[in-house]
Every structure is written in structure tokens, then in C-alpha cells.
N, C-alpha and C positions, 0 to 999 in steps of 0.2 A: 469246690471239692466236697462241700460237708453236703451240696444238697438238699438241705431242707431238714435233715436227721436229728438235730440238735437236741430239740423236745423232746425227738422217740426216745434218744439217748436216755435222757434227763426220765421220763416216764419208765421208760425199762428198769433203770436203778430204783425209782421209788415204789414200783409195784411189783418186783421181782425179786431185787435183792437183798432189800433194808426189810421186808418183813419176814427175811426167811435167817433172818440173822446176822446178816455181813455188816458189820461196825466199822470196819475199816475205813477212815475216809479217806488215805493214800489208793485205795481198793476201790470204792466207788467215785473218786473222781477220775481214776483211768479211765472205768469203765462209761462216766457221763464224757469222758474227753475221745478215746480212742473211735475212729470211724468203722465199725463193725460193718458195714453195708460195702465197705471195701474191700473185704477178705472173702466176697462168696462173687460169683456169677453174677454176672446185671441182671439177669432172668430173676433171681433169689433176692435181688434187695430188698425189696419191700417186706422180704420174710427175714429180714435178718436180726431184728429185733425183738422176734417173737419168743417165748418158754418152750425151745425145742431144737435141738442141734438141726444141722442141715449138712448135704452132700456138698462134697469141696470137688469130689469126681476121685478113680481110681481106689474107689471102693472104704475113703477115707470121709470123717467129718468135722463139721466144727462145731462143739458144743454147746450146749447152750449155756444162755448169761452167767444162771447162776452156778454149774460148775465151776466154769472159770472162773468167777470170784471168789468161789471159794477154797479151792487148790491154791487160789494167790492169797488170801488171806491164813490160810493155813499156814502156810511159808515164812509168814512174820516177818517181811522183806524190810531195807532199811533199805535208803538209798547209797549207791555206792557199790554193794554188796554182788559180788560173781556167781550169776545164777545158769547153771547147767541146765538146757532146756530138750527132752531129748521125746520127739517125734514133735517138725515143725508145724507141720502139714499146711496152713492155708496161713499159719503164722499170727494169727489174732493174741491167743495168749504169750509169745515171745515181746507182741508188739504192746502187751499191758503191761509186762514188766520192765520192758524198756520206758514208758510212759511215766513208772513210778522211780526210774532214778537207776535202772540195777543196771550192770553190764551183764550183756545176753549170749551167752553161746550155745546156738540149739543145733541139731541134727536131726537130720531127716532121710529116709532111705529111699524114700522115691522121689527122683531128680529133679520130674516134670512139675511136682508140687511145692520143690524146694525153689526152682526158681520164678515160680509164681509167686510165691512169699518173699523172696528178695527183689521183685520189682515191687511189692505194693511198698516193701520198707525204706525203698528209692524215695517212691515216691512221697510218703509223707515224712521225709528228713530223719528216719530212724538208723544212726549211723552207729548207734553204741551195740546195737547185732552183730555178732560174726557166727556165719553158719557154716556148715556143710554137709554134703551127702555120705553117708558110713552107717554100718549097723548101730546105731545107737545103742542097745545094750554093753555096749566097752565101753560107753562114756566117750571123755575125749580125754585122755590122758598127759599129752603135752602141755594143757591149759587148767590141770588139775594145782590145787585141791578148789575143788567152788563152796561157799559159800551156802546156796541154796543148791536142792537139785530137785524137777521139776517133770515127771514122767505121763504124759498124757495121753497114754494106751497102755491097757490092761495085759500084764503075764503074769507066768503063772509061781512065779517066785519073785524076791526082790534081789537084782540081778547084784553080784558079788564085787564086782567092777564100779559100778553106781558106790557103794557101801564107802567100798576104798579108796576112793576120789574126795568126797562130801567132810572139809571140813570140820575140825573139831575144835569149839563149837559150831554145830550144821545141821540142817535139816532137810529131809528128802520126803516129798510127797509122791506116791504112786496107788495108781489100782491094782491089786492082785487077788486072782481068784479063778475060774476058771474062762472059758473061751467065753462066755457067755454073760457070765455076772462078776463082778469083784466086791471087794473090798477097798476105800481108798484110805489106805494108810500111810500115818505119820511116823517119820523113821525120826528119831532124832539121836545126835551123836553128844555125847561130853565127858571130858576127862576120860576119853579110850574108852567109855562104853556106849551100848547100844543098845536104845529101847523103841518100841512101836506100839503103837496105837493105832484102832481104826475111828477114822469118822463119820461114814457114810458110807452104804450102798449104792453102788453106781453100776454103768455100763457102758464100758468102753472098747473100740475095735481093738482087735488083738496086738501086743506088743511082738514082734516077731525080730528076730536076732539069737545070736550063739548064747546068750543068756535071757532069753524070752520063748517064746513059741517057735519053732524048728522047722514050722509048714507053713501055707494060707490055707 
């Protein structure tokens, strides 16, 4: 299964994400453990280690290394901890916060790429995911309050629903800004109140739901 990737693994984290800042090492040993070459196309493997998101298909992507490490480092995850994960798409970053210990519940709105992301989580024994298809902007409310929450496509506010889910103490990372460019900020919740920060400029496909973007 691993292929041969080991080293790329291993080289990607040293030359991608420990000089761009990620100290995490629950964070960079997901990302030297987790099989990234498994979540894209056979066509794409050999690209799947590179500094550059890549097409999953159905007009969605999967990021590159160092966002995802650092939306997860951002999160200050502990293990244990119920992390709301909400657009799955090809399922690599569900599959690094399950790798660091959390319970994973993501969502994802198109079907065909949800259950391509529940076969790779078959296949490499990632059983602490439970997903499903629904407008992610509502959250999942039966399975609320989580602990972290975790939004990895860009609207155009921080949906109201996500807020009132997310644990207190809890923190919620998202891109907001407009269709084009965001902002990816840090929500954090404690003692009933509510503050945010940004930490980066990013660019992520649109968040789209009754509390995200209205159209494609």
C-alpha cells in the first residue's frame, strides 16, 4: 500500500512544512504517516506530494500539504477530542485528524466524492470517521457540541450554525472572504464569548449551503 512514498512523505514535511513554521509534531507525524498518494487519482500520484493542491474531480480540490497542516495545527487538537469536519471531499484532512487521535465527523455535499473518501477510510482501517452527505453549513446537530470544527472551503461569512455547535471551550477554523480569496480564520469560543482572528490568506473553492454561498 504505501508504495514506495515513505521518504516523499518524510521529505515533504521537512521541506514544506517545518520551514514554514508547523511545530506540531502530532501534526507532522500524521502528515510523514498518513498515505496522501491515496486520496487523488492513480494518474495524480506521483503529484501528490508536491507544494500545490490538485483536482479530486467535480470541480473540487485537495490542498496542498502545507494548508492542511496548518488548519490542523491551528485547531490545537488533543487526542480524543470531536472534531466537526465540514466539506470531505477526497477526505485526506478528515484522514489526518483521525491519524492524530480525534473522533471525526465530516460532511460533504457531493455524494460521488463522499463515497470515494469512505472507501479510501475502508481501506486504510480508519474507523473513528463518521460521515455524511448534507449541506454542511448546518453542521451536524444531533452529534453537537464538537470540540474542534474544521471548514475547508471558503464563504462568505462564519456560518451561524457552525458557532452554536462548537463547544465551549472550542475552536473553529475557516476561510472567509469572498468567492475568490479569503481570509482563514480562527474562531475561538470561552466562557460564552467569542473572538476571531485571521492567520493567513488563502484560496479556497467556494463554501456553498444555506449558510455559505447560495449558487456555483
Amino acid at each position: 500500500m504505501s508504495n514506495g512514498y515513505e521518504k516523499t512523505r518524510r521529505r515533504m514535511v521537512d521541506e514544506q512544512l517545518i520551514p514554514r513554521g508547523i511545530d506540531d509534531q502530532a501534526v507532522l507525524e500524521a502528515m510523514a504517516t498518513v498515505p496522501r498518494h491515496l486520496f487523488v487519482e492513480e494518474a495524480l500520484q506521483p503529484q501528490a506530494y508536491g507544494d500545490f493542491p490538485l483536482p479530486i474531480g467535480e470541480g473540487q480540490t485537495i490542498s496542498q500539504p502545507y494548508i492542511v497542516a496548518l488548519m490542523t495545527q491551528l485547531l490545537k487538537l488533543s487526542p480524543g477530542q470531536r472534531v466537526l469536519e465540514i466539506g470531505t471531499g477526497c477526505g485526506y484532512q478528515a484522514a489526518i485528524l483521525a491519524a492524530m487521535g480525534a473522533q471525526v465527523y465530516t460532511v460533504e455535499r457531493i455524494k460521488s466524492l463522499l463515497a470515494r473518501a469512505r472507501r479510501t477510510f475502508d481501506r486504510l482501517h480508519f474507523f473513528n470517521i463518521l460521515s455524511k452527505a448534507d449541506d454542511g453549513t448546518e453542521g451536524w446537530p444531533e452529534h453537537a457540541p464538537f470540540d474542534r470544527i474544521i471548514v475547508t472551503a471558503g464563504g462568505p461569512r462564519i456560518p451561524r450554525p457552525l458557532v452554536e455547535q462548537l463547544a465551549d471551550p472550542g475552536i473553529l477554523v475557516i476561510p472567509v472572504g469572498d468567492r475568490d480569496l479569503q481570509e482563514l480564520t480562527v474562531v475561538s469560543k470561552e466562557n460564552g464569548e467569542v473572538e476571531s482572528r485571521v492567520a493567513e490568506r488563502v484560496r479556497f473553492v467556494k463554501l456553498l449551503g444555506a449558510h455559505g454561498w447560495q449558487h456555483e
